[in-house]
C-alpha positions in Angstrom: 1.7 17.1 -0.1 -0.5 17.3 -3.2 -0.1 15.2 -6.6 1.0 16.3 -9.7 -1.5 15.7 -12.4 -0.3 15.6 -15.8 -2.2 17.6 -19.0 -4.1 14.4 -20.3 -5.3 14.0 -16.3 -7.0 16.7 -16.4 -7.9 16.6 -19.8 -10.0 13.1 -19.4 -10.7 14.3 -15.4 -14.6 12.9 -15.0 -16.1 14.7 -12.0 -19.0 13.3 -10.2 -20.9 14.1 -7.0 -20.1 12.7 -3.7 -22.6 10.8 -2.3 -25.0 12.7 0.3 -23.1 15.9 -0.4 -24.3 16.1 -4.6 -25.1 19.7 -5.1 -22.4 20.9 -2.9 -19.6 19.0 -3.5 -18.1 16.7 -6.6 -14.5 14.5 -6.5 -12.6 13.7 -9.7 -11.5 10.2 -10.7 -8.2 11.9 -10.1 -8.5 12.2 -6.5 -9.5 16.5 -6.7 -12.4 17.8 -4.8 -14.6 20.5 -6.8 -17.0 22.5 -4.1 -19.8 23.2 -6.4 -22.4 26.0 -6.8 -26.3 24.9 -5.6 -29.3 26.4 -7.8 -29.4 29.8 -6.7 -26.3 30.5 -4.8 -23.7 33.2 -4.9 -20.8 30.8 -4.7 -19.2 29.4 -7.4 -17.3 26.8 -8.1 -13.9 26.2 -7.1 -11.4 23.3 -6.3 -10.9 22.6 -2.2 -7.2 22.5 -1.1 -6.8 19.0 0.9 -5.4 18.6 4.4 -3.0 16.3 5.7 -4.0 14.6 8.8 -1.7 12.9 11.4 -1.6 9.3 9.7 -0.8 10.9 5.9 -4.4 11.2 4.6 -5.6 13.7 2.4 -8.6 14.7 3.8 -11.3 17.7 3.3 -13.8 19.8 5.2 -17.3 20.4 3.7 -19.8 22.0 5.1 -23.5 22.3 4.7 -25.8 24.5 5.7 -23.7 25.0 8.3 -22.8 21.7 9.7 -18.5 21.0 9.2 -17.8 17.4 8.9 -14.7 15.4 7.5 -13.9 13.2 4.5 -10.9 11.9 3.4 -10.5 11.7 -0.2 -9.8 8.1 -0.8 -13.0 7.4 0.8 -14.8 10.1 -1.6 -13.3 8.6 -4.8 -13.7 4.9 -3.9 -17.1 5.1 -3.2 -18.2 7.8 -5.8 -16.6 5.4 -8.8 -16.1 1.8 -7.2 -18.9 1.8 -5.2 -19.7 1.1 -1.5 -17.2 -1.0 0.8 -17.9 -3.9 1.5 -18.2 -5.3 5.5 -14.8 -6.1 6.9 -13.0 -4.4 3.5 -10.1 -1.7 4.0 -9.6 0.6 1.0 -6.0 -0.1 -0.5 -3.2 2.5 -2.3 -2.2 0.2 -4.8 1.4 2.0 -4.6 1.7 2.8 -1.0 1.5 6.4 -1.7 -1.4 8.0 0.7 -1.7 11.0 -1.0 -2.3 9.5 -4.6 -5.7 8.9 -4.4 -6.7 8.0 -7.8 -9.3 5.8 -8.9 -6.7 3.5 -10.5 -4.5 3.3 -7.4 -7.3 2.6 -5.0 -9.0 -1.4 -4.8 -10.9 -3.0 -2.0 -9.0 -5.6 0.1 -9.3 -7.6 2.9 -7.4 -6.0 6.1 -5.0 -8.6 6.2 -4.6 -8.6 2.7 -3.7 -4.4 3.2 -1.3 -4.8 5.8 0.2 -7.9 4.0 0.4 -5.1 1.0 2.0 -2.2 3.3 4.5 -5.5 4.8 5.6 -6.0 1.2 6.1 -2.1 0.1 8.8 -1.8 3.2 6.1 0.6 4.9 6.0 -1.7 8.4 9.2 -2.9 9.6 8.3 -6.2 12.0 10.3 -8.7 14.1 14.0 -9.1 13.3 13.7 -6.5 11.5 12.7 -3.4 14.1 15.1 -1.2 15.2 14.8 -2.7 18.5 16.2 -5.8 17.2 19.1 -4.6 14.9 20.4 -2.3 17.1 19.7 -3.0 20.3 23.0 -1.3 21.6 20.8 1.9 20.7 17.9 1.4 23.7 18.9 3.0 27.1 18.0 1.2 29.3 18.3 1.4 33.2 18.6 4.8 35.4 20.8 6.1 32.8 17.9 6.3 30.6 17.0 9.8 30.1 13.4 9.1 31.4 15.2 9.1 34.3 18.0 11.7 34.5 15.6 14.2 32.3 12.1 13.5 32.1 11.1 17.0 30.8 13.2 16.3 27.8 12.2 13.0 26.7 10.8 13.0 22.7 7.3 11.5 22.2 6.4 9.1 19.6 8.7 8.0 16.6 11.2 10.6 17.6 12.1 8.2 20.4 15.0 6.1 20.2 13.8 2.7 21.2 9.8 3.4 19.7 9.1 0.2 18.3 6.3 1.6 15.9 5.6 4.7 13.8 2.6 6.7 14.0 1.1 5.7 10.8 1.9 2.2 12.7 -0.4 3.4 16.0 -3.2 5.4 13.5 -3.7 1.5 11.8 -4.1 -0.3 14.8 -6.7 1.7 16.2 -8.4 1.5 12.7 -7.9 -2.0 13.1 -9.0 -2.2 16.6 -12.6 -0.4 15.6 -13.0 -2.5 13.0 -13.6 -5.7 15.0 -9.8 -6.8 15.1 -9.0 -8.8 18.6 -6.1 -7.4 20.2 -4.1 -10.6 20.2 -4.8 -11.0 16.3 -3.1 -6.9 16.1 -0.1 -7.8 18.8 0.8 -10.8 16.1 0.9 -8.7 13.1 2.6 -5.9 14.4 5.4 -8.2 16.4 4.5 -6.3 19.7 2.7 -7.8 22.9 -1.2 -7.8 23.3 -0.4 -4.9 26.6 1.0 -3.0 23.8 -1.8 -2.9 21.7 -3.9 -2.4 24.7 -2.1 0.7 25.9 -2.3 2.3 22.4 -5.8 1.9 22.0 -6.7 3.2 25.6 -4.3 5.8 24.7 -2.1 5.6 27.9 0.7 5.7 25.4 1.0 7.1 22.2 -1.5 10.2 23.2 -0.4 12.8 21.1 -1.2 10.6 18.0 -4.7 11.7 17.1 
C-alpha cells in the first residue's frame, strides 16, 4: 500500500504545513504526513501511517483538540505545494498510480480531461470493450440466474459476473455527480444508461461501496 522512497527522496524531502492544520500537522513533497509537536506539548513528532479507503486513496486522520476529521493525501500535497484547486478542477495522478502521491505525479485537470487520462492508462474499460460485450456468453441471464436459484449467495459489486463497472468506477461517478456533472453527461462517459447512474448515486445499487 505505501511507496517506496528512495535515499535522495528523503534526502531533498521539503516538509511544510498543511493548511488550517500548521502546528499539528506537516506533508512532504513526497506525499508523507509528519504529525508535529505544538509549543508546549508532550508529543513529539512522528510520521502518520496512511489508510487506504474503498476507492484506492491514501488517506489520514488528524485530530485537533479533539475533533477527528479526514484528509486524503493527494489533496494535502496539492494544495500545500501547487496551490488551491481551481472551480470545476479534479486533482490528476499523472501515472495512474493512487497511492503515489507526489508532488511531481499530481497536476490539476479538467474532469473530462482526468477520466480521458484514466481512459488512456487502461484503468476504465468502456463500450465494446466491457466484459459485458466480449463475453457475453458469461452473463446468466433468465431463472437460471443464481439471483434466482440462490439469492443468499449472490457476490456484490465487481465480484459479480456480469458487473459492468468497478468500484473505483462507482466512487468516480459519485465524485462526478457532486461535482455538478448531469447524469446523462456520466451515463455517456461511462457507456452505461442515465437509470444506471441514477441507481448508483441514490445508492439502490452498489450500497456497499462507501
Amino acid at each position: 500500500m505505501h511507496e517506496n522512497f528512495t535515499t535522495e527522496e528523503l534526502a531533498a524531502e521539503i516538509w511544510l504545513p498543511i493548511i488550517g492544520y500548521g502546528s499539528h500537522y506537516s506533508v512532504s513533497n513526497i506525499g508523507r504526513i509528519m504529525r508535529t509537536a505544538p509549543v508546549g506539548s508532550v508529543i513529539g513528532q512522528r510520521i502518520i501511517t496512511p489508510i487506504m479507503n474503498g476507492c484506492g486513496y491514501l488517506h489520514f486522520r488528524p485530530s485537533v483538540f479533539g475533533v477527528r476529521t479526514d484528509i486524503k493525501i493527494h489533496l494535502a500535497v496539492a494544495y500545500t505545494f501547487i496551490g488551491q484547486r481551481p472551480d470545476g478542477f479534479d486533482i490528476n495522478h499523472r501515472d495512474g498510480v493512487k497511492t503515489n502521491n507526489r508532488v511531481v505525479n499530481l497536476e490539476y485537470v479538467t474532469r473530462l480531461e482526468n477520466c480521458r487520462h484514466a481512459v488512456g492508462l487502461g484503468m476504465y474499460h468502456f463500450g465494446d470493450k466491457n466484459g459485458t460485450h466480449t463475453h457475453p456468453e458469461s452473463v446468466a441471464r433468465g431463472d437460471r440466474h443464481s439471483s434466482k436459484t440462490h439469492p443468499e449467495r449472490v457476490p456484490r459489486g465487481e465480484a459479480a459476473g456480469g458487473a459492468v463497472l468497478t468500484e473505483a468506477e462507482v466512487c468516480q461517478i459519485r465524485t462526478m455527480y457532486q461535482s455538478g456533472n448531469l447524469q446523462r453527461e456520466i451515463a455517456a462517459l461511462f457507456g452505461v444508461t442515465q437509470t444506471a447512474i441514477s441507481c448508483i448515486i441514490r445508492r439502490t445499487t452498489w450500497r456497499h461501496v462507501p
